[in-house]
C-alpha positions in Angstrom: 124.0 89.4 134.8 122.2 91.3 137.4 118.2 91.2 138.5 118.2 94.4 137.0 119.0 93.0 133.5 116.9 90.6 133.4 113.9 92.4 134.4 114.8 94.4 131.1 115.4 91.5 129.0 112.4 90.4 130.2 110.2 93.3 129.8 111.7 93.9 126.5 110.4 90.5 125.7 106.6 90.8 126.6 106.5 94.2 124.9 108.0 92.7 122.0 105.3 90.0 121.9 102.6 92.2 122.1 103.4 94.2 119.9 104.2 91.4 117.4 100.8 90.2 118.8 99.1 93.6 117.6 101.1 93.7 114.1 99.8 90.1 113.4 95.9 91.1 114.5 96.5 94.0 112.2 97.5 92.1 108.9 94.7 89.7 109.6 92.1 92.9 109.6 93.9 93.8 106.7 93.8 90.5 104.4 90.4 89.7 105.8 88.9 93.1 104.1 90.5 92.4 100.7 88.8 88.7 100.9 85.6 90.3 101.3 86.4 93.0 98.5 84.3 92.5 95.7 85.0 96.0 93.8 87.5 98.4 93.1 85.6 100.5 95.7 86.2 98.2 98.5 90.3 98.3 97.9 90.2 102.2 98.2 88.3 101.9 101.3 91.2 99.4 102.4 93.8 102.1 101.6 91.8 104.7 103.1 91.5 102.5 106.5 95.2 101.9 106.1 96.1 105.8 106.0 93.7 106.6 109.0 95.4 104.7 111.1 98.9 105.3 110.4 98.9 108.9 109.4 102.0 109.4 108.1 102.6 106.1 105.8 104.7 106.3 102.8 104.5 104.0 99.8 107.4 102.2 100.8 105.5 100.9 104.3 102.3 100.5 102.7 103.5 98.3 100.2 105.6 96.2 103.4 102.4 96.5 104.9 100.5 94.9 102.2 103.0 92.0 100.8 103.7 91.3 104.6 99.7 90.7 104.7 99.9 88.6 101.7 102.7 86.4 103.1 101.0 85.8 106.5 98.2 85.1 105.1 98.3 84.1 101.0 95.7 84.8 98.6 93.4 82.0 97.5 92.9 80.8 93.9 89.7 83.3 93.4 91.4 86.3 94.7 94.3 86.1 92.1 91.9 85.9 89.6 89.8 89.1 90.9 92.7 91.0 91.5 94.2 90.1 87.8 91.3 90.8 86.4 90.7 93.9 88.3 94.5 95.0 87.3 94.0 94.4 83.6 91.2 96.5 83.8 92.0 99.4 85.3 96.0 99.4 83.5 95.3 101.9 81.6 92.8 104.1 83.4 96.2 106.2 84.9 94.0 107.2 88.0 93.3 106.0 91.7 92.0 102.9 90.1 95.1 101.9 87.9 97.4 102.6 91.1 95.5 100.8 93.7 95.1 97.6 91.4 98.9 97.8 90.6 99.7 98.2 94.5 97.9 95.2 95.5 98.7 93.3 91.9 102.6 94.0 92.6 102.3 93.1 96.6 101.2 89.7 95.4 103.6 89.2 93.2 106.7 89.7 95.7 104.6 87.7 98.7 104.7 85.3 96.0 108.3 85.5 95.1 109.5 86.3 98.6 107.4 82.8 99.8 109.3 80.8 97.0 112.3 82.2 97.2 112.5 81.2 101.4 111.5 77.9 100.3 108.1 78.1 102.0 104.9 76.4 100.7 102.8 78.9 99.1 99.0 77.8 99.7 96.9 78.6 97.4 93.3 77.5 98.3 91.9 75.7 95.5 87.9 75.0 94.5 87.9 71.6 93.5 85.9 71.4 89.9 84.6 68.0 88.5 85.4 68.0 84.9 82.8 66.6 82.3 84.4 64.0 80.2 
C-alpha cells in the first residue's frame, strides 16, 4: 500500500465519522421533538422540519429516517401510550392526521421488531407506580 492510499483510507475514514457524527445529532433532534410532542400539531411540525431540510425525501427515507430514530433512541413507556392513543384516534379521520399518526405508530412498531429481532435490549423507560393493596 502506498502513502497515497492511506491518506485516502484515511480521509475516507474521518469523513465517514463525521458524517455518521452529523446523522446521529440529527436523529437525536429528531426523537427529542417527538418527546416533547404533546399534540397531533407538534408531529406535523416534525414532518414539516423533516421535509425542509431534506427537500426531496420520499416515504421510503422518511420512514428509515424515523424507525432509525426510534431504534437509536427507543420510546419510553408514556410515549407508546400517546402515540397509541393518538393513532386510535385519528384511524379513521383518512387525512394528515390519520397518516402522520400511522407513520410514527408503524415506525415504532418495526424499531420494535427490528430491536428484537437483532437480539438487542429494547428499553423502555418505566414510571415506577406504588400499588394500593
Amino acid at each position: 500500500m502506498t502513502w497515497k492510499s492511506e491518506i485516502i483510507m484515511f480521509k475516507n475514514k474521518v469523513i465517514n465519522n463525521i458524517w455518521n457524527t452529523k446523522h446521529n445529532l440529527y436523529l437525536y433532534y429528531i426523537r427529542y421533538y417527538i418527546s416533547k410532542a404533546n399534540n397531533i400539531d407538534d408531529l406535523l411540525c416534525i414532518f414539516k422540519s423533516i421535509a425542509s431540510n431534506n427537500k426531496f425525501v420520499t416515504t421510503d427515507e422518511l420512514l428509515n429516517l424515523i424507525t432509525d430514530c426510534f431504534i437509536r433512541y427507543p420510546v419510553t413507556e408514556i410515549e407508546l401510550q400517546k402515540m397509541s392513543q393518538w393513532q386510535q384516534l385519528y384511524n379513521c379521520d383518512l387525512g394528515v392526521n390519520s397518516y402522520i399518526t400511522l407513520t410514527f405508530w408503524l415506525c415504532i412498531i418495526k424499531a420494535i421488531q427490528e430491536n428484537e429481532s437483532k437480539n438487542n435490549i429494547l428499553y423502555v423507560k418505566t414510571l415506577k407506580c406504588k400499588l394500593d393493596d
